[in-house]
C-alpha positions in Angstrom: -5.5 -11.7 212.6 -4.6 -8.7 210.8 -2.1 -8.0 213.9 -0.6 -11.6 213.4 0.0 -11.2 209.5 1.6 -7.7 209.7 3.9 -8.6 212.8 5.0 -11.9 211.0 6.0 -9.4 207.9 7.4 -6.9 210.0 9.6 -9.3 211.8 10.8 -10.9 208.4 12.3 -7.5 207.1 14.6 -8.3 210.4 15.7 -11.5 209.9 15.8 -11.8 205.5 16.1 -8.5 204.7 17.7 -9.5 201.8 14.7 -10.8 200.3 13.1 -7.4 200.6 16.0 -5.6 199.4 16.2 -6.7 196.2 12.3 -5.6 195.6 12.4 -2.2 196.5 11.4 -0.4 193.8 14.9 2.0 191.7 15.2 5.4 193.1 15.0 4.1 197.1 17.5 3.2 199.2 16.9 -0.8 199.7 18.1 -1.4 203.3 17.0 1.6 204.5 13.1 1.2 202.7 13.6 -2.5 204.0 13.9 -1.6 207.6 11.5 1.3 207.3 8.7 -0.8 206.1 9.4 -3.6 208.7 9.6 -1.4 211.8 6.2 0.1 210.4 4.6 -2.9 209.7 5.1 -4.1 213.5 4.4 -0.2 214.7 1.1 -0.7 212.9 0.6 -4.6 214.1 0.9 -3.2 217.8 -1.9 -0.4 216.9 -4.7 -3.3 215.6 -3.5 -4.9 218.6 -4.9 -2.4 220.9 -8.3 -1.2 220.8 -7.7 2.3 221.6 -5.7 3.0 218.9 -7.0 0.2 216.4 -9.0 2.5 214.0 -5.8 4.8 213.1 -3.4 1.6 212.6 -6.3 0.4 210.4 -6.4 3.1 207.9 -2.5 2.9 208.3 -2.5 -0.2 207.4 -4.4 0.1 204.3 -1.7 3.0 203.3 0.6 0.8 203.4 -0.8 -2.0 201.3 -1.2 0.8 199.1 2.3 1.9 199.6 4.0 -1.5 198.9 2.6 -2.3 195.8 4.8 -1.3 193.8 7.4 -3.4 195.2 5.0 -6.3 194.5 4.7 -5.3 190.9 8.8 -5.1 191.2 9.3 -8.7 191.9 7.1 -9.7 189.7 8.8 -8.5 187.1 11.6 -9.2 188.1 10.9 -13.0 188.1 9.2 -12.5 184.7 12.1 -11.5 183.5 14.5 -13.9 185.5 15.4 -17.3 183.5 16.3 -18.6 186.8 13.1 -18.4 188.5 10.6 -21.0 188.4 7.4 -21.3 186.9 5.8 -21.8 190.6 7.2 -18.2 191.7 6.3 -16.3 188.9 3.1 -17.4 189.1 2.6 -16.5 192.9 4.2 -13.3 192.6 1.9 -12.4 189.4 -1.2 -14.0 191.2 -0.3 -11.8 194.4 -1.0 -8.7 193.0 -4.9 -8.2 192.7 -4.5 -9.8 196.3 -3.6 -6.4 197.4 -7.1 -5.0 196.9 -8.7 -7.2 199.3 -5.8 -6.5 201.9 -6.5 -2.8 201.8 -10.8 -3.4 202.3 -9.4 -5.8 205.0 -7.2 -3.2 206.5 -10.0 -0.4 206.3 -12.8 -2.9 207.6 -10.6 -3.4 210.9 -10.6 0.5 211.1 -13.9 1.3 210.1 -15.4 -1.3 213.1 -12.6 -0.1 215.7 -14.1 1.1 219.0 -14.6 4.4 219.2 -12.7 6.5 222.3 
């Protein structure tokens, strides 16, 4: 499942990269970080996918929960901020973040009960 959810966000950076662009954190280069995080997020989807190799793309896939939080807390506040967003959005994007905690024990459970080779 964790496959699914990682390849679905992967494949998203491809097709509205837009979106993503405009919550990369200042200081990175947005298409670039964009297209980075997409083709690791499906690198790391194919890794859970395959047993051999399902305990490294799990701990991979907790750093990059860990790593993409701060773009979370970017659009957050940037829809705080925005007059134009709605109430609905910056709820979801403020109610996302403590939902990266769980993402990261997911992501390290998957690993930690991998097969060994």
């Amino acid at each position: 499942m964790l496959a699914v959810l990682l390849g679905g966000a992967g494949v998203m950076h491809f097709i509205r990269p837009r979106h993503f662009d405009r919550i990369v954190p200042p200081g990175l280069p947005p298409r670039t970080t964009t297209l980075a995080s997409g083709v690791a997020e499906l690198g790391i989807a194919v890794g859970l996918a395959v047993p051999a190799t399902r305990r490294a793309a799990g701990l991979a896939a907790a750093a990059l929960f860990v790593a993409v939080f701060p773009a979370n807390v970017t659009m957050a506040r940037d829809l705080l901020d925005s007059a134009r967003s709605t109430r609905a959005s910056r709820l979801v994007a403020v109610a996302r973040l403590p939902l990266q905690a769980p993402l990261v024990a997911w992501a390290l459970r998957v690993g930690r009960h991998a097969p060994r080779r």
